[in-house]
C-alpha positions, 0 to 999 in steps of 0.5 A, spaced: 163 831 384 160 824 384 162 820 379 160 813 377 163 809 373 161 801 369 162 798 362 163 792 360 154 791 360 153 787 355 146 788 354 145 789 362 141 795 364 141 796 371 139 802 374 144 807 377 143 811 383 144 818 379 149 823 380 153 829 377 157 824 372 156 818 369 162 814 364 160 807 361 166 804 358 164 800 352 161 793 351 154 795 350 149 790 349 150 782 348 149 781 341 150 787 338 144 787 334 139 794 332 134 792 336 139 792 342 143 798 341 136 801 341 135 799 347 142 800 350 140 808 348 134 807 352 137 806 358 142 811 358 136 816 356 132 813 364 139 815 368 139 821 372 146 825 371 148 832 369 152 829 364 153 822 362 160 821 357 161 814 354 165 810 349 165 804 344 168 797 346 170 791 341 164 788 341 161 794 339 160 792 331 154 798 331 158 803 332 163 805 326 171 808 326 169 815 325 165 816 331 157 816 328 153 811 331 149 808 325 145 802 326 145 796 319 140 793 318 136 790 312 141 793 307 139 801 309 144 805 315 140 808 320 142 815 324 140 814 331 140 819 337 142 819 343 139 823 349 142 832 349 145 830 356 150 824 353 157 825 349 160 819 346 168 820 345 172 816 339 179 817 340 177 824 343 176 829 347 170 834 352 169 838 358 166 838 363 165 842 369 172 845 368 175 837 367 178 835 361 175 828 358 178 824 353 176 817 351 179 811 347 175 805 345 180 801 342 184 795 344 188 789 343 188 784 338 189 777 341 189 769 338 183 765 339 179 773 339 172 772 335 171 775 329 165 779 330 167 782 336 173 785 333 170 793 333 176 797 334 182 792 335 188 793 332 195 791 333 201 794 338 203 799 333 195 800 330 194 803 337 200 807 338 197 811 333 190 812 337 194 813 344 199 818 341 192 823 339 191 823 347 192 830 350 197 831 355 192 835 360 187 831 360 183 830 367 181 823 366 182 818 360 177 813 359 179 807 355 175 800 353 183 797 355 186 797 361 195 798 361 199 793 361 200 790 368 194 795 371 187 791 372 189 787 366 189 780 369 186 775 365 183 768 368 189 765 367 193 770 371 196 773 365 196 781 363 192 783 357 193 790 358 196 794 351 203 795 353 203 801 348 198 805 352 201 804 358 208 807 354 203 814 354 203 814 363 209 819 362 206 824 358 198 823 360 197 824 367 190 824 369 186 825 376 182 818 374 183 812 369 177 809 367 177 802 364 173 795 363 174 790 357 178 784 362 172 783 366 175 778 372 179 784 374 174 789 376 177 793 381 180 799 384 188 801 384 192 808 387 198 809 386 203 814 388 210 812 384 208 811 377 211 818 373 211 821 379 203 821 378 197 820 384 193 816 379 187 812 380 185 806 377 178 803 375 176 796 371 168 798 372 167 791 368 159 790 370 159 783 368 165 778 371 168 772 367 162 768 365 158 775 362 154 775 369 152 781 372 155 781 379 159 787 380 158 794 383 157 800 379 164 804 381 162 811 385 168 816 387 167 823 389 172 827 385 
């Protein structure tokens, strides 16, 4: 199965090269206005995928805790849909293709954090909430935050990972963990020891640290 897999887009909106499935892992547009939400789904309508699954980030202000995608604008909500073949998960869980799927949007407070980009932000024990939901056996686990200490580095080299999602490793093990949110450390990362589990790491983070579209679309084949 060919899966490709990017976030953190920002209201950039590449063409992909198509493929059986498609994971976007929240940060949808720049400015988190109506008219680009709209755009984004647009977008996501013109890829070429058999199924496209896709979550919220914390600059995700459009979309609201229960799961809804509803767009404010001029004091009236607005319903919006998106194409038949896109999912969107919030704190839950689908299958495709015999895989389970189970996506997260939420993540980590921090100081100096702008309030308007705070969709889906909690503190340690706020997120344990949401990550204690996560099914055990799922195939891959797509969250906006990476673990503490995986993909989670900073510009300052300091991990900005949630330590509590990382507490879930013992009892979730997916095939794929699939995340962005920390744009410098865009990358891919196996590992045999952790939980005595194969796991494969992917920060799909599209922009880098200065919001400039510079990096690939992660594609593996699973």
């Amino acid at each position: 199965m060919i899966i490709d897999c990017i976030g953190c887009l920002h209201g950039h909106h590449p063409k992909l090269e198509g493929g059986d499935l498609l994971i976007v892992t929240g940060d949808l547009t720049s400015r988190h206005t109506p008219l680009q939400t709209v755009e984004f789904l647009y977008w996501l309508s013109q890829q070429e995928y058999r199924k496209i699954i896709w979550i919220a980030g914390n600059h995700d202000t459009q979309l609201v805790e229960k799961g809804d995608y509803e767009v404010f604008f001029d004091g009236k909500i607005f319903n919006l849909e998106w194409p038949k073949n896109t999912e969107y998960l919030c704190n839950s869980g689908t299958e495709f293709e015999g895989l389970k799927i189970w996506g997260t949007p939420n993540s980590l407070l921090f100081d100096g954090v702008n309030p308007k980009c705070t969709a889906f932000m909690g503190t340690e024990e706020e997120l344990k909430k949401e990550y204690d939901k996560i099914a055990n056996d799922i195939d891959i686990l797509i969250s906006h935050t990476p673990p503490h200490g995986i993909l989670d580095k900073n510009i300052h080299g300091e991990h900005c990972g949630s330590k509590s999602l990382r507490r879930i490793m013992g009892r979730v093990k997916p095939k794929l963990w699939v995340f962005s949110h920390i744009h410098e450390a865009y990358g891919e990362y196996k590992d045999k020891t952790i939980s005595g589990v194969d796991y494969h790491f992917i920060n799909c983070s599209y922009v880098n640290e200065r919001y400039k579209p510079v990096n690939k679309v992660m594609r593996i084949v699973l």
